[in-house]
C-alpha positions in Angstrom: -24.7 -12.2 18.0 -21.5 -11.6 19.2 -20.0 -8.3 17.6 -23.2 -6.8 17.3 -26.1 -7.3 19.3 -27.8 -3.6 19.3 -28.0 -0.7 17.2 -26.6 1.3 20.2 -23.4 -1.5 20.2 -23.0 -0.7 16.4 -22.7 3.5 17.5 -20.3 3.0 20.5 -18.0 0.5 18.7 -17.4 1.5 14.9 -16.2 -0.8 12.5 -12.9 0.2 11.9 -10.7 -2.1 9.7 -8.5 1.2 9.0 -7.7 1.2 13.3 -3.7 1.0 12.7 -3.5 4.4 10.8 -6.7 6.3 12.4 -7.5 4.6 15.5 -5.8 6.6 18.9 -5.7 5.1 22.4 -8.6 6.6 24.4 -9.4 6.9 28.0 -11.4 8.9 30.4 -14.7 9.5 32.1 -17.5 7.9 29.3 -15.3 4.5 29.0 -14.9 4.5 33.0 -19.0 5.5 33.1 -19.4 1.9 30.0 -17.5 -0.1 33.0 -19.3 1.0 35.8 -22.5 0.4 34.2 -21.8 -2.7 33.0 -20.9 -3.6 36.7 -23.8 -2.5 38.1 -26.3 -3.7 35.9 -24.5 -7.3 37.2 -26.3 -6.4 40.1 -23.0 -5.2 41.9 -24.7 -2.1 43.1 -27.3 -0.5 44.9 -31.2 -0.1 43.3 -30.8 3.3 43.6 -27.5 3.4 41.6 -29.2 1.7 39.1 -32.4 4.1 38.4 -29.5 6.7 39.2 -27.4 5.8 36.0 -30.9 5.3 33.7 -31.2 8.9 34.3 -28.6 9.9 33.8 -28.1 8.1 30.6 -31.4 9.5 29.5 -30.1 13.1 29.7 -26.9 12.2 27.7 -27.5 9.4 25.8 -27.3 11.1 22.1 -24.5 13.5 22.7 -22.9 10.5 24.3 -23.5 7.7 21.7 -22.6 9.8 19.2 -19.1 11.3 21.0 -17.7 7.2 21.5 -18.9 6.4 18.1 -16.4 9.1 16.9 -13.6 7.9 19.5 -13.7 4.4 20.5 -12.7 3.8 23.6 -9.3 2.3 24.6 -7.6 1.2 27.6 -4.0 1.8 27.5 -2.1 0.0 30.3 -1.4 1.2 33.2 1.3 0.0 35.2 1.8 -1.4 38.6 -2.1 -2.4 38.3 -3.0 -6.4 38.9 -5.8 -6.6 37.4 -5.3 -3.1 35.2 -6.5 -3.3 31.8 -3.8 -4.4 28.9 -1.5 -3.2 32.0 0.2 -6.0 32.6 4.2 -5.5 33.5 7.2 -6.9 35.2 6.8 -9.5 38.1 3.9 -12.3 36.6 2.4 -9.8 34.2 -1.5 -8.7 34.7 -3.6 -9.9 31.9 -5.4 -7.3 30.2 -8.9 -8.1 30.7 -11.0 -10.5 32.5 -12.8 -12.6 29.8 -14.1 -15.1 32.1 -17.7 -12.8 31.5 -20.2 -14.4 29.6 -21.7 -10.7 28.5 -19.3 -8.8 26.3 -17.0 -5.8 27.6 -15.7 -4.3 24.6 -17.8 -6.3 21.4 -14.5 -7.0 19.4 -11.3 -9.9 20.1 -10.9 -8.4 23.5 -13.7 -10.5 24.7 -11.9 -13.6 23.7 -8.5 -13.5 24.3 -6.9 -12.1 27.6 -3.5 -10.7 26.8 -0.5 -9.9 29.3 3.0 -8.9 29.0 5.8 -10.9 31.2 9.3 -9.6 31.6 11.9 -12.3 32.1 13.2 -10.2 34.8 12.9 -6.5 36.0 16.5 -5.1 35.9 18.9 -5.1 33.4 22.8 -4.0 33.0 23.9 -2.0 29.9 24.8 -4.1 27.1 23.0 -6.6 28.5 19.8 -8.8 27.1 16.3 -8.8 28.4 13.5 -10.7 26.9 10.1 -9.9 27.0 6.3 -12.3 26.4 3.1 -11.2 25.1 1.1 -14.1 26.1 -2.8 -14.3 24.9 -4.9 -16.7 26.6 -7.6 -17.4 24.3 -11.0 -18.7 25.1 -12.0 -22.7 23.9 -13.0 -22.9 20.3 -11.2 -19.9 19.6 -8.1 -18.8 17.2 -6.3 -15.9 15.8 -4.1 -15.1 12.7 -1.1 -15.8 12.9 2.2 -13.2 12.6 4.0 -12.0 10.0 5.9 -15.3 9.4 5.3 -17.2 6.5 2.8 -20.4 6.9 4.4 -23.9 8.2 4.4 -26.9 5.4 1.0 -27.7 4.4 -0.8 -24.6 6.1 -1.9 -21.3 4.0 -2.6 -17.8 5.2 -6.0 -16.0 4.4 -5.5 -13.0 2.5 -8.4 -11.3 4.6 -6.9 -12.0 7.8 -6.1 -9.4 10.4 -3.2 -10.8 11.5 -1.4 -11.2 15.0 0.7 -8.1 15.0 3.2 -6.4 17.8 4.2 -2.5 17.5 7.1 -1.9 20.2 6.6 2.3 21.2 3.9 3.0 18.8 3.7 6.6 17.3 1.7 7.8 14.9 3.5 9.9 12.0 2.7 13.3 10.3 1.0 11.0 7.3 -1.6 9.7 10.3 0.1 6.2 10.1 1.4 3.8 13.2 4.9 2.7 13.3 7.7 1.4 15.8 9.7 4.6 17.5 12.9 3.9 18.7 13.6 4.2 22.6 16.8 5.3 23.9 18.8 2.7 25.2 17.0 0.2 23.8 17.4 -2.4 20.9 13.9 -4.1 20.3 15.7 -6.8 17.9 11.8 -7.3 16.3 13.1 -8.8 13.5 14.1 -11.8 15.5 11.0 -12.0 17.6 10.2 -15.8 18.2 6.2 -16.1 17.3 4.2 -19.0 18.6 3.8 -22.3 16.9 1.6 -22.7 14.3 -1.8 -24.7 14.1 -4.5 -25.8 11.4 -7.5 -24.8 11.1 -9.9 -26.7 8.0 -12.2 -23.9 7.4 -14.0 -22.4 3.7 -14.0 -18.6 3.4 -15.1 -18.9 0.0 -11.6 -20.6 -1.6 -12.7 -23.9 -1.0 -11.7 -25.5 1.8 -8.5 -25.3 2.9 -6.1 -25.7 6.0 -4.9 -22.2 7.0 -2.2 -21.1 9.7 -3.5 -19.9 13.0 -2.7 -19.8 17.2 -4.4 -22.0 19.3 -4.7 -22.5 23.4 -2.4 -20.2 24.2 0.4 -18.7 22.0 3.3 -16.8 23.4 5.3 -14.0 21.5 8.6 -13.8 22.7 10.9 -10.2 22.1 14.4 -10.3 22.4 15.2 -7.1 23.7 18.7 -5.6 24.4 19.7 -3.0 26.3 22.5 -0.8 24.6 26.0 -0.6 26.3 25.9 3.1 26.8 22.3 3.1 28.7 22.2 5.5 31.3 20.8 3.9 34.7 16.9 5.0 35.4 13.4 3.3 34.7 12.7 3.0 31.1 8.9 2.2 29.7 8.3 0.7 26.4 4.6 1.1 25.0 3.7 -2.3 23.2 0.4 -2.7 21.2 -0.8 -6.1 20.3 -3.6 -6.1 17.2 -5.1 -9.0 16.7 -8.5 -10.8 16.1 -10.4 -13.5 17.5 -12.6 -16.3 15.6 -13.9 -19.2 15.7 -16.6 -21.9 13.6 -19.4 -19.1 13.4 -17.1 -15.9 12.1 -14.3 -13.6 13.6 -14.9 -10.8 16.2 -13.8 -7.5 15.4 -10.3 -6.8 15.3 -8.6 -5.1 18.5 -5.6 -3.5 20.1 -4.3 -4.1 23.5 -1.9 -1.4 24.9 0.7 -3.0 27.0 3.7 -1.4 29.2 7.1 -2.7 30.3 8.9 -1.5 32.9 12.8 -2.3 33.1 15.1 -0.7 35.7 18.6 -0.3 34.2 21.4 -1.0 37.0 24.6 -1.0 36.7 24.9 -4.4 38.3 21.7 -6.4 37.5 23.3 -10.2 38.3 21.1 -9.9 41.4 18.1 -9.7 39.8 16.2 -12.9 39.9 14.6 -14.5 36.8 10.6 -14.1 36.4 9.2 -17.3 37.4 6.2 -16.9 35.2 8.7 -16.2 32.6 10.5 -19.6 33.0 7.4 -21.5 33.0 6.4 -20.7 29.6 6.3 -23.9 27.4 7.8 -24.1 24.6 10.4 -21.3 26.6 12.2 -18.5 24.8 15.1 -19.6 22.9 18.1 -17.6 24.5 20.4 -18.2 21.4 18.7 -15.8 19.5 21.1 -13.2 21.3 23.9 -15.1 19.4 22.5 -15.3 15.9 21.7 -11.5 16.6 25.3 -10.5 18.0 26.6 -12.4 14.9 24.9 -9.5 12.3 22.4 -12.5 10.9 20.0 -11.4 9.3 16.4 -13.2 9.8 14.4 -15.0 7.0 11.9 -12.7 4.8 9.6 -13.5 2.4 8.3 -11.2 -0.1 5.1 -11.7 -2.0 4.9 -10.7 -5.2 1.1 -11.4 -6.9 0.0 -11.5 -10.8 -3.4 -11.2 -10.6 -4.5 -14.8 -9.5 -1.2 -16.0 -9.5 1.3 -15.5 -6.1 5.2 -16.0 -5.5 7.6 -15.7 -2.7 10.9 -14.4 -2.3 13.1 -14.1 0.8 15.5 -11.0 -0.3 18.4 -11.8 2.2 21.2 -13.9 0.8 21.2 -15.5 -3.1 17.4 -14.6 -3.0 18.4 -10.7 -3.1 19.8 -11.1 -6.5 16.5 -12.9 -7.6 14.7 -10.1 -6.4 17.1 -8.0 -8.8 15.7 -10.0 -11.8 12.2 -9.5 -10.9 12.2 -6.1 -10.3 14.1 -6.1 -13.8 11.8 -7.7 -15.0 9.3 -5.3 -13.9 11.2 -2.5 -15.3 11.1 -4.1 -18.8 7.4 -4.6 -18.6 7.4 -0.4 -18.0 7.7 -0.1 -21.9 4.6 -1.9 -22.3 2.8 0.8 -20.2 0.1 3.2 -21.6 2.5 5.7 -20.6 5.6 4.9 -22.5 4.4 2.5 -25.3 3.6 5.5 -27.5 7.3 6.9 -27.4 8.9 3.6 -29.0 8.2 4.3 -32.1 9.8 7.5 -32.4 12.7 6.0 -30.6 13.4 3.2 -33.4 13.1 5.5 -36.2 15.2 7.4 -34.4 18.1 5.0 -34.3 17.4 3.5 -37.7 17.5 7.3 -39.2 20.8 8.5 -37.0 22.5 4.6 -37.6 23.2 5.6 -41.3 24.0 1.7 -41.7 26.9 1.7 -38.7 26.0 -0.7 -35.8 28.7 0.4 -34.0 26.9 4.2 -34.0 23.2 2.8 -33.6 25.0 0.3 -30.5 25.7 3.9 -29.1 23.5 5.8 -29.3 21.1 3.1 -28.0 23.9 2.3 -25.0 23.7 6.2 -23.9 20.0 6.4 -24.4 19.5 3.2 -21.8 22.4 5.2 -19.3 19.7 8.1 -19.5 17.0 5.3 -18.4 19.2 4.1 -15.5 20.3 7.7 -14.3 16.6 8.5 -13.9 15.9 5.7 -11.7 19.0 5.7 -9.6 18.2 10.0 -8.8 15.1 8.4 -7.8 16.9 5.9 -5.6 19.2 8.5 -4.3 15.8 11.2 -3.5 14.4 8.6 -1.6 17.2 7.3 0.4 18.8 10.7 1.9 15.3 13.1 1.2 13.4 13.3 4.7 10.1 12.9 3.8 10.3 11.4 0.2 9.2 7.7 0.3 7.9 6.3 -3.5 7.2 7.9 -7.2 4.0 9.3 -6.3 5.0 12.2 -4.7 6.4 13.8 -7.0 3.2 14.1 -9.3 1.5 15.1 -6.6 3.6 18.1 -6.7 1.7 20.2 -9.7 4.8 22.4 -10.5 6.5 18.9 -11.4 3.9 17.7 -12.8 3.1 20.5 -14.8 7.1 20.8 -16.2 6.9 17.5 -16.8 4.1 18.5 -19.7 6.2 20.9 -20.7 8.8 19.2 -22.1 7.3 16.8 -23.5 5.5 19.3 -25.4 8.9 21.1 -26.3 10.2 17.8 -27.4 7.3 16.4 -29.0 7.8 19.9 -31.6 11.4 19.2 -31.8 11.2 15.4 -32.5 8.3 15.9 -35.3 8.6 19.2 -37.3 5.4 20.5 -36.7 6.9 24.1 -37.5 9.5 25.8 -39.9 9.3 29.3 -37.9 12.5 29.6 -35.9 11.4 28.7 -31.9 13.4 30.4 -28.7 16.9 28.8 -28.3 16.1 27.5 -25.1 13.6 25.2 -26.9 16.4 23.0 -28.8 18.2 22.8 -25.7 15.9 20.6 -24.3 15.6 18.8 -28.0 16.1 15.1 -27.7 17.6 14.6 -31.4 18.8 10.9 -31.4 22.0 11.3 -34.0 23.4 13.0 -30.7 24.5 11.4 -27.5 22.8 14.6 -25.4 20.0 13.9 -26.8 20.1 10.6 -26.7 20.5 10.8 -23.0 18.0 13.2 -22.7 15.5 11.0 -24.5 16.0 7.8 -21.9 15.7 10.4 -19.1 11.8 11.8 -20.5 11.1 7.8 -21.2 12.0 7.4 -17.5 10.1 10.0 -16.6 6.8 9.0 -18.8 7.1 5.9 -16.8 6.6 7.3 -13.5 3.0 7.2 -13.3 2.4 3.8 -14.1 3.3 0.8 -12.6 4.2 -2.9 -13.8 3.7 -5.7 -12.5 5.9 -7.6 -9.8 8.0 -4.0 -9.6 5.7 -2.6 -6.9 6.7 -5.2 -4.6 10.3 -4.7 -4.8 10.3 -0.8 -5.0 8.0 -0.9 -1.7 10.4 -3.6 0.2 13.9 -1.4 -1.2 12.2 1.7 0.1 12.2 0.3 4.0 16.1 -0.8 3.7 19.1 1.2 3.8 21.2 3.8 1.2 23.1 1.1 -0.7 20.0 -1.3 -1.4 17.5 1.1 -2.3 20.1 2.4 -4.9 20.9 -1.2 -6.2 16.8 -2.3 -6.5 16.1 1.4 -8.1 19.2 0.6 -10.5 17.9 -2.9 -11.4 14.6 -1.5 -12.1 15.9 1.4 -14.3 18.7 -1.1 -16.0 15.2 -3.7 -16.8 13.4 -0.9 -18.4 16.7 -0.3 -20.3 17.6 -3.5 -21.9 14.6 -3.2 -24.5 16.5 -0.3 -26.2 20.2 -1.6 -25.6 18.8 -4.7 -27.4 17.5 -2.6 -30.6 20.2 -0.8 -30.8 22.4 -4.0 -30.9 20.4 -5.5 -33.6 20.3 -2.6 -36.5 18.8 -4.9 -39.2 15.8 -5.7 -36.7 14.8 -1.9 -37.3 16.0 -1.3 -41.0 12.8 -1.2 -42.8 11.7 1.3 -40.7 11.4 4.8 -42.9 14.0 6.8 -42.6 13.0 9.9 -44.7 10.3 10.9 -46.9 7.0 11.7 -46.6 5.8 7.8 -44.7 9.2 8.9 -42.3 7.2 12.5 -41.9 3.6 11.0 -41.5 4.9 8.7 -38.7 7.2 11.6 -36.2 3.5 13.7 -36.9 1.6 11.2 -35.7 3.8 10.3 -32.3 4.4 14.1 -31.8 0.5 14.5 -32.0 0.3 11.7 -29.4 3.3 12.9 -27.5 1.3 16.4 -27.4 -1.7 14.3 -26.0 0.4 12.9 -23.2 2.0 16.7 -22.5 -1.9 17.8 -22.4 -2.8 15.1 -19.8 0.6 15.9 -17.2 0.0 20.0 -17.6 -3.8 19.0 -17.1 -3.2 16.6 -14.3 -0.8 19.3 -12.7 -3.7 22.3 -12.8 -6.2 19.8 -11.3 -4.1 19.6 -8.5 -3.3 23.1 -8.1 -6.9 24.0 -7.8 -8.4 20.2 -5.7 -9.1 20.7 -2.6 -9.4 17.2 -0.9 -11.7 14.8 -0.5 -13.3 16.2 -3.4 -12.6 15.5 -6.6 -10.4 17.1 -9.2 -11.6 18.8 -12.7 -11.7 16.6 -15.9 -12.1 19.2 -18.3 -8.3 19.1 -19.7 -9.3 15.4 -20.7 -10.8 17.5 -23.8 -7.5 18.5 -24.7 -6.0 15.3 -24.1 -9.3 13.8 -26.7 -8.4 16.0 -29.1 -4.9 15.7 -29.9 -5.1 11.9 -29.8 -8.2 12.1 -31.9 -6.4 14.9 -34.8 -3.2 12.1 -34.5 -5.6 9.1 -35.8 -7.2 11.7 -38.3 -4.0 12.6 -39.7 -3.3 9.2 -39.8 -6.3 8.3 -41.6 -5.8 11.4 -44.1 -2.0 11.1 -44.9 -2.6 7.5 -45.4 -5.0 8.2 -48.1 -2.6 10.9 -49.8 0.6 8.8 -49.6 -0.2 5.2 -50.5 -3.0 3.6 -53.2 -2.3 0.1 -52.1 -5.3 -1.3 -50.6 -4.0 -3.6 -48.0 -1.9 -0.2 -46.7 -4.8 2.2 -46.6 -6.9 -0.8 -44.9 -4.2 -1.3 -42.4 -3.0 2.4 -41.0 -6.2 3.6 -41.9 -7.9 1.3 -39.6 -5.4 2.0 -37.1 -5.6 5.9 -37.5 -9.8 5.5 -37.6 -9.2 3.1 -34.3 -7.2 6.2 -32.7 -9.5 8.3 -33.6 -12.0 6.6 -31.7 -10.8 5.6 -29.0 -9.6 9.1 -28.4 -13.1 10.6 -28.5 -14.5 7.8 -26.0 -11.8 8.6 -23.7 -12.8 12.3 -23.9 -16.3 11.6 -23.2 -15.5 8.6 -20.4 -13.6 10.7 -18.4 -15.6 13.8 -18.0 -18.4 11.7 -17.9 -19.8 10.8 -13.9 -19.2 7.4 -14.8 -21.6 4.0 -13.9 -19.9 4.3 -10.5 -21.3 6.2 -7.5 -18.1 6.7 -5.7 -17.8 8.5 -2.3 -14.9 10.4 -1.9 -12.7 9.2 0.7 -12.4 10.8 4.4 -11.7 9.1 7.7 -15.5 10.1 8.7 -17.0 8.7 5.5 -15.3 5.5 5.8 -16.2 4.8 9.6 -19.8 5.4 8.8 -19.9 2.8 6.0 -18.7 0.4 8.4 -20.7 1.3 11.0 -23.8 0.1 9.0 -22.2 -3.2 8.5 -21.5 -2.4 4.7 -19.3 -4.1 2.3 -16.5 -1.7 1.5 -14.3 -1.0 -1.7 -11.4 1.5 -1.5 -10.0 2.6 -4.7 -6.9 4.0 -5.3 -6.5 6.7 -8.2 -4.9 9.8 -9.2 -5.2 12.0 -12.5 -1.7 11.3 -13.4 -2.1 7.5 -13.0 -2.5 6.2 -16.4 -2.4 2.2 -15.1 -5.5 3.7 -12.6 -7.6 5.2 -15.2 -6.7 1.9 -17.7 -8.3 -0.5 -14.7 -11.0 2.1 -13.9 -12.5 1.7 -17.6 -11.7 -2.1 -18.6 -12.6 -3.3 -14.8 -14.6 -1.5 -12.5 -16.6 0.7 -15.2 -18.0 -3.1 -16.7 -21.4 -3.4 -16.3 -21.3 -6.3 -13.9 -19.0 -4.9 -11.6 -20.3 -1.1 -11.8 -23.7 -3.2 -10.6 -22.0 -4.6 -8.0 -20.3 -1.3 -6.7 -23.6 0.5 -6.8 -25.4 -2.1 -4.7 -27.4 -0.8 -1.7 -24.6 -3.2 0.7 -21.5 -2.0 -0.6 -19.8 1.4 -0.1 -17.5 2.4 -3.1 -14.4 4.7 -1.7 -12.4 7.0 -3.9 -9.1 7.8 -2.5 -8.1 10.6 -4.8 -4.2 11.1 -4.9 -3.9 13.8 -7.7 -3.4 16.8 -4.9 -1.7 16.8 -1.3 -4.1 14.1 -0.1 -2.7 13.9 3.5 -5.5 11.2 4.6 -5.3 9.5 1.4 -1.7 9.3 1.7 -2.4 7.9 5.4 -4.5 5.3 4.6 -2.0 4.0 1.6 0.7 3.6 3.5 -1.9 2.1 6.4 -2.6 -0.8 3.4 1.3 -1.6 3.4 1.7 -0.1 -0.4 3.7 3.2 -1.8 2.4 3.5 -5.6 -1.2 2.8 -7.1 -3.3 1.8 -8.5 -4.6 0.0 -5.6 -8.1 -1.8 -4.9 -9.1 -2.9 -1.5 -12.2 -5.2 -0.4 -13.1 -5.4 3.1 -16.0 -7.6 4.2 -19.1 -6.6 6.6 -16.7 -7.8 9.6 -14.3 -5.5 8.3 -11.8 -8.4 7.5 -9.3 -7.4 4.1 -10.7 -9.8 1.4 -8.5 -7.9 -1.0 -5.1 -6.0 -1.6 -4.5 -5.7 -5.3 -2.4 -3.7 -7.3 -3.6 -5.8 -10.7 -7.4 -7.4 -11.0 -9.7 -8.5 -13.3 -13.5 -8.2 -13.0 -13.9 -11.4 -11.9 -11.8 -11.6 -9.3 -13.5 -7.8 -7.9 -16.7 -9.7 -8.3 -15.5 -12.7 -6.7 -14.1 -10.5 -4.0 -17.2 -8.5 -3.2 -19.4 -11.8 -2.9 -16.9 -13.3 -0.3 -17.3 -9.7 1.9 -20.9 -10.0 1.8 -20.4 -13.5 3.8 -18.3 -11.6 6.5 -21.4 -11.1 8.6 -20.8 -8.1 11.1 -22.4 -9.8 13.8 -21.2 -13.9 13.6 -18.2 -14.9 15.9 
């Protein structure tokens, strides 16, 4: 039982598949009493220490169990220290632990791989280059993932893998998560860092069997550092953290980070500064022509994967592969329309055109091409909020601002009015200022802007991916992805409007023409129910709890007085009975629908869910549970579609309520700081999102779009994640 051979082990080292976003380096007394102890019970001291230390361990056992089960301990490196732990630095590096002990020190990778840093020499000159090892000696029979490279021809990589990962000067942000800070003086180049070769390893994690990419023996991660030209002279530390995990036949360890420390002395003359042997002697070496390609403004290979549900595809985005990614995240745009969130304003749109056409294409091509330049300037003012607004990374935040979310509702109630004629009484002026009429090119324009907007909370497939990627890059291709996004989500509506005759048998006028803008302005009013409603919720949430469904009543009964309407008008208007069978079935179908969505989402629902906090989620790992995080917010239409049609089935609602699995809400509807953490933590900026982690708190899943078998399929390959195999 390598990970977990006690109860006590399970208490002092949580589970913690979370550790980059909530884990902090620790030190102090109780980790320096766990070494001493472990020493002395080696029989390295005295009898008398021994019965010494039982005591004492008697008196403070509880309060001390449970004080390292909240803060696990961590050894950050400490320079100038041989045998230091993760301290290793300059000369021939220290490595960071001594895994030559058969009895485990820390019960996670630590225990099989020793990991050191190596500088290729100790002084540097400004503007000149200095190259940096992380080697990791791991023990016989043992692996770990490899880095973020893609897999070499014929290998795969594990989607639950924790892989190899190096953080130069890691700081954690205001969301909680851990990133790279930049050093003065210093260029860490990590986009060029030279990762180990990659071996094989034949293996079944429930996929079948299959050869997937991993480091052997031991690997060697070289870092190209550069020192700027205008470095001021002095000693200059850079913090490193290697994460990584350790397996073998049996399982995987727990995964672990090693704190690390360079030290470089920047001279003004460094050409007496002898090379590192230790350095040199690495084989393969470092590649030295890296400085060249980098000097040269290359930039490296990147590969983006973009999933479908079962299905996966790569793109690297640099070169002619950045204007595929255009297309896709076009694509992804386009499939917007087909959202629950913006399907039930085409209608209205089309007998807008065909009404405001009056038989010129040239006028309905127009008013169609202004309407789609409404579309695009929504999604490029996105583009341009999140490149120059501190703080403002993706979509979601600005419904989790209520006062947008609640204007939002607002006019789309104003417009829903406008659009269908539900009153002859004269309304405030400002009201047909916001009016969307569609014979007009403000309105028009106004109209693609609210379609934009409806958008928002949903997201399509294969456009997740791209937004997330264009949100890490700079001004000019955020604003080009954003604009391919909005001008995808456009091209439905430039198309209609090209084709007139495609939409002439819509009604124009009359009472079928009336019965139809009723209906979508009842619908619309449903949708400005559920944004005001979502907007109130989280105005008065208070986090981790979760936010009040009772405006879902609203929501119910418009939708449900729409298919009424339908069901009634239909009747009056028409005596044919293929007509009344077929909008009357649709308006009854409405009607239904509506109700059970009133009643499903004020409802508890099959699922038991635990509302996510940092606390919650360590102490479901700690008892070796099987853990599913969802994603969701109240203004997330795509989250509450997969909620009902996927996780609320009765298979997988069994599943989630089982006595080994821990189901984890992660509500987003209010200022969900931890939430928020723990997203960006999973590498994603919009929702829905699902993760799985097994009982060895390895990612079985990352999913944006699922299907119940796949969650099912997902949980059972958890539950063979023992906590305790190697």
């Amino acid at each position: 039982m390598r990970n977990l051979r006690t109860i006590e082990t399970a208490l002092v080292f949580p589970l913690s598949p979370f550790h980059r976003a909530i884990r902090r380096s620790r030190s102090g007394f109780k980790p320096m009493l766990r070494t001493m102890l472990h020493s002395i019970l080696r029989g390295r001291g005295a009898a008398v220490a021994v019965l010494t230390i039982a005591a004492l361990i008697l008196l403070v056992a509880p309060s001390a169990s449970y004080a390292l089960a909240q803060n696990p301990p961590k050894f950050p490196g400490v320079p100038g220290l041989g045998g230091g732990i993760g301290g290793g630095i300059g000369g021939g590096g220290a490595f960071g632990k001594n895994a030559a002990e058969d009895e485990p020190l820390f019960n996670d990778s630590r225990d099989q791989v020793e990991t050191r840093l190596v500088l290729a020499q100790d002084k540097a000159a400004p503007g000149g280059d200095l190259p940096i090892a992380i080697e990791m000696k791991l023990k016989s029979g043992y692996h770990v993932w490899t880095g973020p490279t893609p897999p070499a021809p014929g290998l795969v990589v594990w989607d639950g893998a924790i892989r190899t990962e190096v953080i130069l000067n890691p700081k954690e942000g205001a969301d909680g998560a851990i990133s790279s800070a930049p050093i003065d003086g210093i260029d860490f180049n990590t986009a060029f860092i030279q990762w180990p070769e990659q071996h094989g390893y034949d293996t079944d994690v429930g996929e079948g069997k299959k050869k997937y990419a991993v480091y052997e023996g031991t690997p060697v991660v070289f870092i190209p550092l550069s020192v700027k030209s205008d470095a001021k002279p002095g000693i200059v530390e850079i913090p490193v953290r290697v994460t990584f995990q350790a397996c073998d036949a049996v399982g995987c360890s727990r995964p672990a980070d090693v704190d690390l420390v360079a030290r470089i002395e920047i001279v003004a003359n460094a050409s007496a500064s002898e090379p590192n042997a230790a350095f040199v002697a690495f084989d393969p070496p470092f590649d030295p022509t890296v400085y060249g390609r980098i000097r040269s403004g290359e930039k490296p290979t990147e590969l983006l994967e973009f999933p479908i549900f079962s299905y996966k595809f790569s793109i690297d985005p640099n070169g002619l592969g950045f204007l595929l990614l255009l297309v896709v995240a076009a694509f992804g745009g386009a499939l917007l329309n087909f959202t629950p969130c913006v399907l039930p304003v085409i209608p209205l749109k089309i007998m807008g055109l065909s009404q405001a056409a009056q038989g010129s294409r040239a006028k309905c091509f127009s008013l169609g091409f202004v309407m789609s330049l409404g579309v695009i300037a929504f999604w490029l003012a996105l583009g341009v909020m999140i490149a120059f607004v501190k703080g403002f990374t993706s979509t979601n935040q600005l419904f989790q601002t209520p006062a947008f979310t609640i204007g939002v509702g607002v006019v789309i109630a104003v417009m829903a009015i406008g659009m269908a004629g539900f009153f002859s009484l004269k309304l405030p002026d400002w009201v047909y200022m916001v009016e969307a009429k569609h014979d007009s090119y403000s309105g028009s324009f106004f109209f693609g802007i609210m379609t934009a907007v409806l958008s928002t909370p949903c997201t399509a497939p294969l456009m997740g991916t791209a937004v997330a990627w264009a949100t890490t890059q700079g001004p000019t291709t955020i604003l080009t992805v954003f604009g391919a996004v909005g001008t995808g989500m456009a091209i439905p509506y430039l198309v209609l409007s090209a084709n007139p005759s495609w939409i002439e048998k819509m009604p124009r006028t009359g009472p079928a023409s009336d019965l139809i803008k009723q209906v979508m302005g009842l619908l619309l009013l449903a949708a400005a129910a559920y944004f005001i409603g979502a907007g109130v919720a989280g105005v008065l949430v208070a986090p981790p709890e979760p936010p009040s469904h009772l405006y879902w009543w609203f929501v119910s009964i418009l939708g449900a007085s729409a298919g009424g309407w339908l069901v009634i008008r239909t009747i009056a208007l028409t005596k044919k009975p293929l007509n009344r069978a077929l909008f009357g079935g649709l308006g009854t179908f409405v009607l239904v629908v509506s109700v059970l969505i009133g009643l499903s989402q004020t409802a508890k629902g099959p699922v038991d869910w635990t509302y996510y906090t940092p606390e919650r989620l360590e102490a479901a790992q700690k008892e070796g549970k099987v853990v599913v995080v969802d994603f969701t917010a109240e203004w997330c239409a795509n989250c509450k579609t997969l909620e009902a049609l996927v996780l609320n089935t009765p298979a997988v609602s069994k599943e989630l309520n089982a006595d080994d699995v821990e189901s984890i809400k992660v509500d987003l509807t209010g200022n969900n700081v931890a939430g928020n953490a723990l997203l960006k933590a999973s590498n994603r900026v919009t929702i829905p999102l699902l993760l799985v982690y097994g009982r060895d708190g390895s990612l079985v899943m990352n999913s944006t779009e699922y299907t119940p078998a796949q969650v099912l399929a997902a949980i059972e390959e958890a539950r063979g994640k023992a906590k305790s195999g190697g």
